[in-house]
N, CA, C and O atoms as CSV, one atom per row, in Angstrom:
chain,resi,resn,atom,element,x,y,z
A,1,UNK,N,N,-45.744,129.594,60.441
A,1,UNK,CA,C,-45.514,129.532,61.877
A,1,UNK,C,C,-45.883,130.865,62.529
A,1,UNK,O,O,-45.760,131.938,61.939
A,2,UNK,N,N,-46.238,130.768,63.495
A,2,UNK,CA,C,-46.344,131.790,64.486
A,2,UNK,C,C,-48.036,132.729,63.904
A,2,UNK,O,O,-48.245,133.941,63.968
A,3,UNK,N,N,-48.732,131.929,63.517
A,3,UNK,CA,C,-49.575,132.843,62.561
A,3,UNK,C,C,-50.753,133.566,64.307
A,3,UNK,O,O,-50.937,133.042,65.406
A,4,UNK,N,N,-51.108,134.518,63.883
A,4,UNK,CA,C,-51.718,135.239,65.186
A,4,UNK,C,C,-53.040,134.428,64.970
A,4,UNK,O,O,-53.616,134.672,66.031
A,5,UNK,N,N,-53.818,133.676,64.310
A,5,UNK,CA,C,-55.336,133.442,64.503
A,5,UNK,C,C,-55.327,131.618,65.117
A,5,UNK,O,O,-56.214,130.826,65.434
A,6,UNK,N,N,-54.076,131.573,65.061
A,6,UNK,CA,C,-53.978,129.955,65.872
A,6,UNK,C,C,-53.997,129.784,67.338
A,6,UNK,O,O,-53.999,130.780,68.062
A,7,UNK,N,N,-54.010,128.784,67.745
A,7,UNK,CA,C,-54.324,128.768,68.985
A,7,UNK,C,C,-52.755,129.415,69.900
A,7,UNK,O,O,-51.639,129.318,69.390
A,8,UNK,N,N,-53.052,130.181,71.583
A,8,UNK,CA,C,-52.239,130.397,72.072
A,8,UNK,C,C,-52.227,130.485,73.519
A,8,UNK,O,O,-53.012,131.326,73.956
A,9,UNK,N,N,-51.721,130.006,74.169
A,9,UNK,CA,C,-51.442,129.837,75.565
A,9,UNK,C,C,-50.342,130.119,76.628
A,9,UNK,O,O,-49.198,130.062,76.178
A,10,UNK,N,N,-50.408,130.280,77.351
A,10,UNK,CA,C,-49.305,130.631,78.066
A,10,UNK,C,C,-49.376,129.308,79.147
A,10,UNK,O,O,-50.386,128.605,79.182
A,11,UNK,N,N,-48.340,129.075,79.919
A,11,UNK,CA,C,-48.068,127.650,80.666
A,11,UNK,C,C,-48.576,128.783,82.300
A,11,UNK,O,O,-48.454,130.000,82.438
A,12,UNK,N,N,-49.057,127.886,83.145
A,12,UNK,CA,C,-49.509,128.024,84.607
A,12,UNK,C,C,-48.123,128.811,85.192
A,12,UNK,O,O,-47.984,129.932,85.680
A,13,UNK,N,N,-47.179,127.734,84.926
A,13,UNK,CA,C,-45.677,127.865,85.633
A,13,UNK,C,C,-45.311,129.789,85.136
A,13,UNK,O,O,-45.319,130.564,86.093
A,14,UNK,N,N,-45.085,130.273,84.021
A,14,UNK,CA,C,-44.871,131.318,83.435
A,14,UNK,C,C,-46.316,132.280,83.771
A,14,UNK,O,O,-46.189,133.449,84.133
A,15,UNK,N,N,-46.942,131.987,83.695
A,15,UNK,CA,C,-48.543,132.992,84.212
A,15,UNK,C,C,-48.372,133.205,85.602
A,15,UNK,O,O,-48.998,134.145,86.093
A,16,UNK,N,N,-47.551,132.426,86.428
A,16,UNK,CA,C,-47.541,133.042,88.124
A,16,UNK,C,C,-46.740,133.643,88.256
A,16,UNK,O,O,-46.929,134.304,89.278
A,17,UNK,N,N,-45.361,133.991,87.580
A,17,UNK,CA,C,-44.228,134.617,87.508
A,17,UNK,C,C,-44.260,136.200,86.295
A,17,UNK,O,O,-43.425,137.096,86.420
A,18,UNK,N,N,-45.084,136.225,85.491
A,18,UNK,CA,C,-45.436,137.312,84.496
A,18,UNK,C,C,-46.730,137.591,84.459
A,18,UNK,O,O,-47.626,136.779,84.229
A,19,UNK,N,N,-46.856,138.795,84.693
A,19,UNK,CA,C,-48.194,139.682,84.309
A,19,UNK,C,C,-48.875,139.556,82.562
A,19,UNK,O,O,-48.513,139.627,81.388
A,20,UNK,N,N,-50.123,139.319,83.441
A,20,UNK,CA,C,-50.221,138.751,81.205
A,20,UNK,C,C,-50.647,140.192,80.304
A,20,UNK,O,O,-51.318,140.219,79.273
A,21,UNK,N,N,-50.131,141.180,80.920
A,21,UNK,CA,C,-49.528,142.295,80.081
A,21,UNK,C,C,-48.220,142.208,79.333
A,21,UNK,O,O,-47.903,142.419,78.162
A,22,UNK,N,N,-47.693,141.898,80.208
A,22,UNK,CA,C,-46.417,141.277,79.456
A,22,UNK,C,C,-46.594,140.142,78.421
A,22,UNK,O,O,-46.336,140.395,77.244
A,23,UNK,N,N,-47.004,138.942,78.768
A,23,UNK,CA,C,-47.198,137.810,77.829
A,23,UNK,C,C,-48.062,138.278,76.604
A,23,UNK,O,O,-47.989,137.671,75.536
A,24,UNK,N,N,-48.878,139.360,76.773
A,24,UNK,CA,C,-49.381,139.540,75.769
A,24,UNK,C,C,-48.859,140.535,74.916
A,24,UNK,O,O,-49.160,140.642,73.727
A,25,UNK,N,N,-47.871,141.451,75.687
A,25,UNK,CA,C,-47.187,142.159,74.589
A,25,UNK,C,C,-46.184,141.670,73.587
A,25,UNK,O,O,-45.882,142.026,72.448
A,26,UNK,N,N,-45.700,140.560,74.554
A,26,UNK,CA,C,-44.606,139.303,73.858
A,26,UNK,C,C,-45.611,138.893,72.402
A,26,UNK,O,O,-45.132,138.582,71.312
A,27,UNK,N,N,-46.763,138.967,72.653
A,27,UNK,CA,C,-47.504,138.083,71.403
A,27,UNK,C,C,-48.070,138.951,70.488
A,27,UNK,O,O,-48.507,138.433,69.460
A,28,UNK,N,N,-48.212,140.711,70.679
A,28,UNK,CA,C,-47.888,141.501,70.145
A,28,UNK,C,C,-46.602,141.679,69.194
A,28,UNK,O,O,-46.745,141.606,67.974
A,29,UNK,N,N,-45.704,141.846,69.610
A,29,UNK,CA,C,-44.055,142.208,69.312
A,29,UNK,C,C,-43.959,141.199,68.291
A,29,UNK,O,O,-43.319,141.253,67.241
A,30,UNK,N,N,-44.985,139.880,68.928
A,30,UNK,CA,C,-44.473,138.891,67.432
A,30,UNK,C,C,-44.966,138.937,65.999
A,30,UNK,O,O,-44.335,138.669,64.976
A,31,UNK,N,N,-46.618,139.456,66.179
A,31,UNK,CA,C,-47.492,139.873,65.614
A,31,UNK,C,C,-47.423,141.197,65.154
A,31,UNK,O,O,-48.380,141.142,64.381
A,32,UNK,N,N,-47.091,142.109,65.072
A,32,UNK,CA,C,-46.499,143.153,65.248
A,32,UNK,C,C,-45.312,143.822,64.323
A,32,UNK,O,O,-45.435,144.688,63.456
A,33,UNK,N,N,-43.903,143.025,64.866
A,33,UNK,CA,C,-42.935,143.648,65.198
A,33,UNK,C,C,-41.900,142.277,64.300
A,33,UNK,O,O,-40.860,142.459,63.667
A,34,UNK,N,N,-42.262,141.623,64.418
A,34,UNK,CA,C,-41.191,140.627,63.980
A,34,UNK,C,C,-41.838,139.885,62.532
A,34,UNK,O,O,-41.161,139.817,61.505
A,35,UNK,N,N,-43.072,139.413,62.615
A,35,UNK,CA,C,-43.624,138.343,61.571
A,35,UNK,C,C,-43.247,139.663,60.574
A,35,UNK,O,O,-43.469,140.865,60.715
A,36,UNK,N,N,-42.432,138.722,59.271
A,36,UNK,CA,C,-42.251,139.139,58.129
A,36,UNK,C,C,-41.053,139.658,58.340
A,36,UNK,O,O,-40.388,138.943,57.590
A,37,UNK,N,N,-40.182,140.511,58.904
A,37,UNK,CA,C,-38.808,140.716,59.108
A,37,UNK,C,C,-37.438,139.774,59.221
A,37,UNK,O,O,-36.277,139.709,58.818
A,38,UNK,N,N,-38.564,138.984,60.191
A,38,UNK,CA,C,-36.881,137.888,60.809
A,38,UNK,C,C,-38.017,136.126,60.477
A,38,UNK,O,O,-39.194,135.843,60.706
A,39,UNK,N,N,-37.058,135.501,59.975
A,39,UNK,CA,C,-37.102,134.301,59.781
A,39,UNK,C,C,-37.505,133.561,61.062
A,39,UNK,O,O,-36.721,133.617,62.009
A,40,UNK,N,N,-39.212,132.533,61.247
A,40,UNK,CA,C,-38.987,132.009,62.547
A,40,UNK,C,C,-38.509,130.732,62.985
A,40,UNK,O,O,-39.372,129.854,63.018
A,41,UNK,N,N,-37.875,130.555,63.174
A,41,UNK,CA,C,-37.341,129.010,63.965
A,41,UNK,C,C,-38.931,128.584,64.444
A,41,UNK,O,O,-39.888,129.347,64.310
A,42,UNK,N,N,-39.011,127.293,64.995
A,42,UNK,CA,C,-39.652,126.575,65.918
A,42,UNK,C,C,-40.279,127.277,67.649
A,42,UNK,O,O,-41.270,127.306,68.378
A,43,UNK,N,N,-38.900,127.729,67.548
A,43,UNK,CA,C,-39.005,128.167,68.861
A,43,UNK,C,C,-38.254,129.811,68.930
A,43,UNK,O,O,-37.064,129.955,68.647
A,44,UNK,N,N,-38.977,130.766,69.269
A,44,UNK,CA,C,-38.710,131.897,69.387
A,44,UNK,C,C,-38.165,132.537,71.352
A,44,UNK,O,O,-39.100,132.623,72.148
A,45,UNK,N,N,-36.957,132.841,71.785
A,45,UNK,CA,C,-36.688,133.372,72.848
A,45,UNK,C,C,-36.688,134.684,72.923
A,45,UNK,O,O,-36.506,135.458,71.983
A,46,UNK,N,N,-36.934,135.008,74.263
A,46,UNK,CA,C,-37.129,136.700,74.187
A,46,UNK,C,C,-36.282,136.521,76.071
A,46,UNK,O,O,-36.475,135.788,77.040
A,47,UNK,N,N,-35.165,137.880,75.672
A,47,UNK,CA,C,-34.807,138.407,77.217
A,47,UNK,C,C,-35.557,139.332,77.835
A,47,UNK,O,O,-35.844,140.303,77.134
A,48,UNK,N,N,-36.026,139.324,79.108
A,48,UNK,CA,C,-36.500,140.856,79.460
A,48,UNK,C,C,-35.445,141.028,80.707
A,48,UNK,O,O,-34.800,140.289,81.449
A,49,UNK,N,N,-35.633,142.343,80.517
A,49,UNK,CA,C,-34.134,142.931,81.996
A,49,UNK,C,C,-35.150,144.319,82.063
A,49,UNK,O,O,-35.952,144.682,81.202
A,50,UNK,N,N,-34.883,144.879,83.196
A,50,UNK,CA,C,-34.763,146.300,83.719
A,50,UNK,C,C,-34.097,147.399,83.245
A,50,UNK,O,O,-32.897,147.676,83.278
A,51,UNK,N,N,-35.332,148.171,82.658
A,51,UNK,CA,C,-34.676,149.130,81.907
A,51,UNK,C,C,-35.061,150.691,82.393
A,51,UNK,O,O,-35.985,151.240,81.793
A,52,UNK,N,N,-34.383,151.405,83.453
A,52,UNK,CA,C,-35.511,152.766,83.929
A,52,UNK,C,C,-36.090,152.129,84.732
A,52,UNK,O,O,-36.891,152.950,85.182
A,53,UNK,N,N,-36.302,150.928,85.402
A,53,UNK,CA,C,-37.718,150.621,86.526
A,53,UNK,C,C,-39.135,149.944,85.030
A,53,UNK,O,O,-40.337,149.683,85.082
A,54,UNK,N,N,-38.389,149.925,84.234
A,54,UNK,CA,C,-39.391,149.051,83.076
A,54,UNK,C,C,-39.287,147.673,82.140
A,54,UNK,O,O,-38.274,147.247,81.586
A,55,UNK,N,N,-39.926,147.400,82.133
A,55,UNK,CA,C,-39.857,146.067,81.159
A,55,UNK,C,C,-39.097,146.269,80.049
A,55,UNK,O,O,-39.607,147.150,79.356
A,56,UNK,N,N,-37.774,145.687,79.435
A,56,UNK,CA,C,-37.534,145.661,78.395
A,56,UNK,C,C,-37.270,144.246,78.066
A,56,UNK,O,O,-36.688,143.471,78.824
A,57,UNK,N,N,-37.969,143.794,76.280
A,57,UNK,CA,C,-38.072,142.915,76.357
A,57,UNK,C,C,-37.033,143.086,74.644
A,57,UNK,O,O,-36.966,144.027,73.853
A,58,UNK,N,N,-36.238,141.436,74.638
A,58,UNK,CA,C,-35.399,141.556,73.561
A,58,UNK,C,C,-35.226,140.809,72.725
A,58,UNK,O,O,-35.362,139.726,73.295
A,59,UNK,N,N,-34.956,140.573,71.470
A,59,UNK,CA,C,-35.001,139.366,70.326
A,59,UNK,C,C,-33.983,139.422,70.132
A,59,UNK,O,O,-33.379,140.488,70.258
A,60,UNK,N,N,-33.538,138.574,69.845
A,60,UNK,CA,C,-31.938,138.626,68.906
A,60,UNK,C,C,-32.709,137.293,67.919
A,60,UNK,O,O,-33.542,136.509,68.371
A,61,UNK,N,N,-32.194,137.298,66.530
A,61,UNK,CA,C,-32.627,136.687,65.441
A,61,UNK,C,C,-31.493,136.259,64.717
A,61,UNK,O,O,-31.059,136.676,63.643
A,62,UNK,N,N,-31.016,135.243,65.563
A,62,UNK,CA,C,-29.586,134.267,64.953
A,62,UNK,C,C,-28.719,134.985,64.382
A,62,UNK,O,O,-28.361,134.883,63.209
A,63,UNK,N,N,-28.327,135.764,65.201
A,63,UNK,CA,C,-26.967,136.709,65.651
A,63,UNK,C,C,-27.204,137.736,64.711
A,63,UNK,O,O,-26.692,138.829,64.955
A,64,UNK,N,N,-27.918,137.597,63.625
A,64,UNK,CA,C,-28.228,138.818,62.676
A,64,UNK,C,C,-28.732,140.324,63.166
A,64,UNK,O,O,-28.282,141.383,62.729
A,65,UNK,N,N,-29.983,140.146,64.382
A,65,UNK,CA,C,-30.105,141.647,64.328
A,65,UNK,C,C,-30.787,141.172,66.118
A,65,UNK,O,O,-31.246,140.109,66.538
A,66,UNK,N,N,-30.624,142.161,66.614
A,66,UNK,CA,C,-30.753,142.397,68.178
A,66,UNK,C,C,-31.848,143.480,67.869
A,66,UNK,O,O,-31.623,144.517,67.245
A,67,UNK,N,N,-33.194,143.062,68.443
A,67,UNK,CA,C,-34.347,144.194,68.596
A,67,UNK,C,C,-34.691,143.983,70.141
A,67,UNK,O,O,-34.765,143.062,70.954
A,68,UNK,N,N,-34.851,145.293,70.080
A,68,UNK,CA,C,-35.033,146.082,71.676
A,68,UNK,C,C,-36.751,146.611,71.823
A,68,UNK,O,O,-37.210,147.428,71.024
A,69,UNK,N,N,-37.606,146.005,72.976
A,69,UNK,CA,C,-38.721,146.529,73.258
A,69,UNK,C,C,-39.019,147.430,74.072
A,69,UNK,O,O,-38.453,146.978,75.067
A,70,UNK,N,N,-39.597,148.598,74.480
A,70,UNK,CA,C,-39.542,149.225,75.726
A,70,UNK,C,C,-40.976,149.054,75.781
A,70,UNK,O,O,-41.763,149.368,74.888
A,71,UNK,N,N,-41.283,148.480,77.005
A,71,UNK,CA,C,-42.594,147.709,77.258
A,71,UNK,C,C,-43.284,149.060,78.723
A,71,UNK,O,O,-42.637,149.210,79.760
A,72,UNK,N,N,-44.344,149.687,78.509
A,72,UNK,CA,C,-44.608,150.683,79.749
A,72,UNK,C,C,-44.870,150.012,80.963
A,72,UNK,O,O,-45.574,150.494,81.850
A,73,UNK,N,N,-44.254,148.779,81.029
A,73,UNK,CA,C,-44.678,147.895,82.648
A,73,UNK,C,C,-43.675,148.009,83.414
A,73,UNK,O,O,-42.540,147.844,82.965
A,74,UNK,N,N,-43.905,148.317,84.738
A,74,UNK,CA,C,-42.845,148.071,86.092
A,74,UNK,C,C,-42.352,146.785,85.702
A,74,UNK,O,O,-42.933,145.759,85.347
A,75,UNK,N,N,-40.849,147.150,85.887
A,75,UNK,CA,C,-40.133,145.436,86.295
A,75,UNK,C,C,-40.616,145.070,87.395
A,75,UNK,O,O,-41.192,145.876,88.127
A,76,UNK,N,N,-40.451,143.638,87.742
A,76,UNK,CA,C,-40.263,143.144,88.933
A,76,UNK,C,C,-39.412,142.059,89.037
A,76,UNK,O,O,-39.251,141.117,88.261
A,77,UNK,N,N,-38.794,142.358,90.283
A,77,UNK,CA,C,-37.787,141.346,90.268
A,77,UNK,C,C,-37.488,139.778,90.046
A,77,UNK,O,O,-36.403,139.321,89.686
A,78,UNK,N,N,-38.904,138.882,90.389
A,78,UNK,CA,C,-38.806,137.739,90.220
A,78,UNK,C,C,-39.896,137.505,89.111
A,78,UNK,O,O,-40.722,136.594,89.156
A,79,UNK,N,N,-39.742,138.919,87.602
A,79,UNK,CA,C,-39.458,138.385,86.285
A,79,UNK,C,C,-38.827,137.499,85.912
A,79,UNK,O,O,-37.636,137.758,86.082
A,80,UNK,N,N,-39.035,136.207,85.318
A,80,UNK,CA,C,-37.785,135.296,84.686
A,80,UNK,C,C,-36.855,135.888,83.699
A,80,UNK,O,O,-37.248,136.769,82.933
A,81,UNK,N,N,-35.786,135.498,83.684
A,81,UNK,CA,C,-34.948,136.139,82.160
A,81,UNK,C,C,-35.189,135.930,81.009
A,81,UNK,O,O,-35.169,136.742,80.084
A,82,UNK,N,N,-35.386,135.051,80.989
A,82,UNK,CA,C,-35.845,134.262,79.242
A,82,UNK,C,C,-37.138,133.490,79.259
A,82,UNK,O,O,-37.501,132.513,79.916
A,83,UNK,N,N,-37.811,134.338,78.196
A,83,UNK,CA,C,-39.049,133.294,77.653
A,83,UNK,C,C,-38.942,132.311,76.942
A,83,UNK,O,O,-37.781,132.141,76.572
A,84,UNK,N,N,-39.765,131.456,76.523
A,84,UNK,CA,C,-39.630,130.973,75.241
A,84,UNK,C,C,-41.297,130.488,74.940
A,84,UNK,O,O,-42.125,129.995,75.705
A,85,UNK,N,N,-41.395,130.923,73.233
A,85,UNK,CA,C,-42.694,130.065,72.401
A,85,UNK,C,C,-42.093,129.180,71.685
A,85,UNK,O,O,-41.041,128.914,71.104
A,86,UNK,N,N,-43.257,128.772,71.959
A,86,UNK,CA,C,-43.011,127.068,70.791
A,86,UNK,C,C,-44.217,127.329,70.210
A,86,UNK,O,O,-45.163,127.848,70.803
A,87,UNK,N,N,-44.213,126.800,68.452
A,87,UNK,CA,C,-44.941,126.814,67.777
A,87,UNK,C,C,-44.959,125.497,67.525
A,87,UNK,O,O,-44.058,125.319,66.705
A,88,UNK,N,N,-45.598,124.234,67.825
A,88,UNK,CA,C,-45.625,123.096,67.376
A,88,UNK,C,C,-46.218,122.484,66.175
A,88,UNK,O,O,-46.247,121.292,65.873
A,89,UNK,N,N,-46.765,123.682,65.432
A,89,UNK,CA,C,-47.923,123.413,63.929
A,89,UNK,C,C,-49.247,123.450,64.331
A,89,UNK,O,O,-50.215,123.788,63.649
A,90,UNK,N,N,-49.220,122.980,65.797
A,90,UNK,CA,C,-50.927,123.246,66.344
A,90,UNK,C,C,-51.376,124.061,67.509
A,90,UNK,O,O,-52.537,124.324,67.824
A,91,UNK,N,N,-50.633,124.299,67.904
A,91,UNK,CA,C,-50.334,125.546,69.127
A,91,UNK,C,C,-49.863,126.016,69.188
A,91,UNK,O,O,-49.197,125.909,68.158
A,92,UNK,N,N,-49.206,127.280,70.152
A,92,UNK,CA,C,-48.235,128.573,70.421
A,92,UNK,C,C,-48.209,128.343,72.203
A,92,UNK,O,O,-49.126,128.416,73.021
A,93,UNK,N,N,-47.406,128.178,72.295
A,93,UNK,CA,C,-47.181,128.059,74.110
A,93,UNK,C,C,-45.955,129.011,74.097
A,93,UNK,O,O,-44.881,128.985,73.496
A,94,UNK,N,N,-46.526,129.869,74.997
A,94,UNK,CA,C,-45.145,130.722,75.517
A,94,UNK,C,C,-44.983,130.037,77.137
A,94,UNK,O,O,-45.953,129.792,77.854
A,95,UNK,N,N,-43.677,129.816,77.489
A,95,UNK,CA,C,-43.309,128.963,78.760
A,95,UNK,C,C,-42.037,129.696,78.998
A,95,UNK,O,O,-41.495,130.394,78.142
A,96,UNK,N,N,-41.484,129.462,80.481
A,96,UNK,CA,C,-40.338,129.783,80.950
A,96,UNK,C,C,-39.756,128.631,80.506
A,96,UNK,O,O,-40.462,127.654,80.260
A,97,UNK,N,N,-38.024,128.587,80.304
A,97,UNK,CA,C,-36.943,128.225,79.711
A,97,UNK,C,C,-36.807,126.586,79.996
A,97,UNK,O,O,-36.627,125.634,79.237
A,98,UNK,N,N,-36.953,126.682,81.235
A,98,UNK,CA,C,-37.081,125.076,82.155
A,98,UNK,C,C,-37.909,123.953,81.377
A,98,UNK,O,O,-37.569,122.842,80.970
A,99,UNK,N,N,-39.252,124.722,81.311
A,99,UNK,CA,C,-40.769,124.296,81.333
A,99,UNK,C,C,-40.652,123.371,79.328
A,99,UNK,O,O,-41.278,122.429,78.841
A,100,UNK,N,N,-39.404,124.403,78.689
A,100,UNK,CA,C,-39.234,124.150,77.214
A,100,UNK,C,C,-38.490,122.462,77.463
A,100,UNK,O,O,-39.019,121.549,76.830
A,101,UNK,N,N,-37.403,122.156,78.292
A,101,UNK,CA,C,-36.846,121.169,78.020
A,101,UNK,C,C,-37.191,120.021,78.684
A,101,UNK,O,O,-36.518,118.994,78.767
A,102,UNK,N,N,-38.713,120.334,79.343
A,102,UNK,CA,C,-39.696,118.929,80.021
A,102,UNK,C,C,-40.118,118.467,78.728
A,102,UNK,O,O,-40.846,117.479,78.632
C-alpha cells in the first residue's frame, strides 16, 4: 500500500482549498517519513493547524506514536483540518474528510 510509483491524485474539492505544495508534501511525508515505520491502514489521516504562521502537518498512527511536520508554507485560514488518502489497490486519492464518506 501506499507504494510512491502508483497512481496519485488529489480530488478538485481538496485542490481548491490546499496549495499543491502542501498536497505534495503530504505525499512526501508518506514517502519519506512514514513508509516502513508505521503500519498502513487503507486509509491514512493527517491534521494540519497553525504553527508560527506555518503549516504543520500531523500523523498519529493508532494511538501509538504522534509525528509532527513543520511544513515552510504560510497557513491559511480556510486550510481544512483533516486530510485523508485512500489507497484502494489501484489508486492514491488524497481528499478532504467529507469527500472520504461519499
Amino acid at each position: 500500500m501506499f507504494e510512491p510509483d502508483e497512481e496519485r491524485f488529489a480530488t478538485v474539492g481538496l485542490a481548491d482549498q490546499l496549495p499543491g505544495a502542501v498536497i505534495d508534501s503530504i505525499w512526501e511525508i508518506i514517502d519519506q517519513d512514514l513508509k516502513g515505520v508505521v503500519h498502513f491502514p487503507q486509509v491514512l489521516q493527517f491534521a494540519l493547524l497553525a504553527r508560527n504562521g506555518q503549516v504543520t502537518v500531523i500523523f498519529e498512527a493508532r494511538h501509538v506514536a504522534i509525528m509532527e511536520f513543520d511544513l515552510p508554507i504560510a497557513f491559511q485560514h480556510g486550510f481544512p483540518e483533516t486530510v485523508a488518502v485512500l489507497d484502494d489497490g489501484r489508486t492514491q486519492t488524497m481528499m478532504l474528510m467529507d469527500e472520504l464518506a461519499d
